[in-house]
C-alpha positions in Angstrom: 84.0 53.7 53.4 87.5 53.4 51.7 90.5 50.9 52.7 94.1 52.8 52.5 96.9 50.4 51.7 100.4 50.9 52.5 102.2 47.8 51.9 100.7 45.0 54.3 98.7 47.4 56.1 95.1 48.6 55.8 93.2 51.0 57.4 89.8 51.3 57.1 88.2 55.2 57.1 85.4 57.5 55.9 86.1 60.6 53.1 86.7 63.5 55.0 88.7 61.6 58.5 92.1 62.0 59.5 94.7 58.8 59.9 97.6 58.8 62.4 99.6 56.1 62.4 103.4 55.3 62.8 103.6 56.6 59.0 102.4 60.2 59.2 99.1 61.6 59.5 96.9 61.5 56.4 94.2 63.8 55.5 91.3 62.0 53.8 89.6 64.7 51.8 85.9 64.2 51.0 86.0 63.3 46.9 88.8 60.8 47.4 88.3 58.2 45.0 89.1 54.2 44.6 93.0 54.2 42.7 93.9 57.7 44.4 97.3 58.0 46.2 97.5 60.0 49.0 100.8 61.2 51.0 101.3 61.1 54.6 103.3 64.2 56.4 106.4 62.1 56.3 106.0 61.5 52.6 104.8 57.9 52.9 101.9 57.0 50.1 99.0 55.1 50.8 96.7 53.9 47.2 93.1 54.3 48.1 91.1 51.0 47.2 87.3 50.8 47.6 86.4 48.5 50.0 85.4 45.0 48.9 83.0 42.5 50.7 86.0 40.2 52.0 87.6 43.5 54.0 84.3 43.0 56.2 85.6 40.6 58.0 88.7 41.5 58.3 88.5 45.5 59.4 84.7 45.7 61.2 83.8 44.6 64.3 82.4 41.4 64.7 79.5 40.9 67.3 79.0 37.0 66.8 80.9 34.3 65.0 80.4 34.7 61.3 81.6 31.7 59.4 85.5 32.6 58.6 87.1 30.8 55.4 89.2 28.6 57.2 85.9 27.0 59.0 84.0 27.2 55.7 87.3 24.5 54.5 86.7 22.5 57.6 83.5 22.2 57.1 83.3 21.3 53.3 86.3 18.6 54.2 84.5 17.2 56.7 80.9 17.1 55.0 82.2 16.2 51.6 80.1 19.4 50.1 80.6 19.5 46.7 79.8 21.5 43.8 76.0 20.8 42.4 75.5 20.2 45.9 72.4 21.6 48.3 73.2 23.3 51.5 71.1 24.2 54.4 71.9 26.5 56.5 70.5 26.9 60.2 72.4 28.8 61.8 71.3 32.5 63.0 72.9 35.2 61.4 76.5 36.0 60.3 77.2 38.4 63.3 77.7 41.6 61.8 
């Protein structure tokens, strides 16, 4: 899987798929590689970035309620968690 970047946006796709979006359609050939740029039709360019673990939870679909960073900063501020400190965790799974 690679992430295409075009200003704020992100798209999430496999080597070897098509994008359409408002920009142009974008051909995604099969040895694209992480720092390529590719062109839309319309000439619009989008820089090919390999996907990272944070873009999980922002581009796959999420079949529970994994533990987003804003609840992770509730959490710590209300427990007082610091660093050095031990953590259980009993929950059941992130969700994806």
């Amino acid at each position: 899987m690679i992430l295409l970047v075009h200003g704020d946006r992100e798209y999430l796709r496999e080597p070897g798929d098509e994008l359409h979006t408002d920009l142009g359609v974008v051909d995604i050939p099969d040895d694209v590689a992480s720092g390529d740029t590719l062109e839309s039709h319309l000439g619009e360019e989008f820089q090919v970035r390999a996907l990272r673990g944070p873009d999980l939870f922002n581009h796959l679909d999420r079949t529970g309620a994994p533990m987003m960073p804003r609840d992770i900063g509730l959490v710590i501020g209300h427990t007082g968690a610091a660093a050095g400190d031990r953590v259980l965790d009993a929950g059941t799974g992130t969700g994806i």
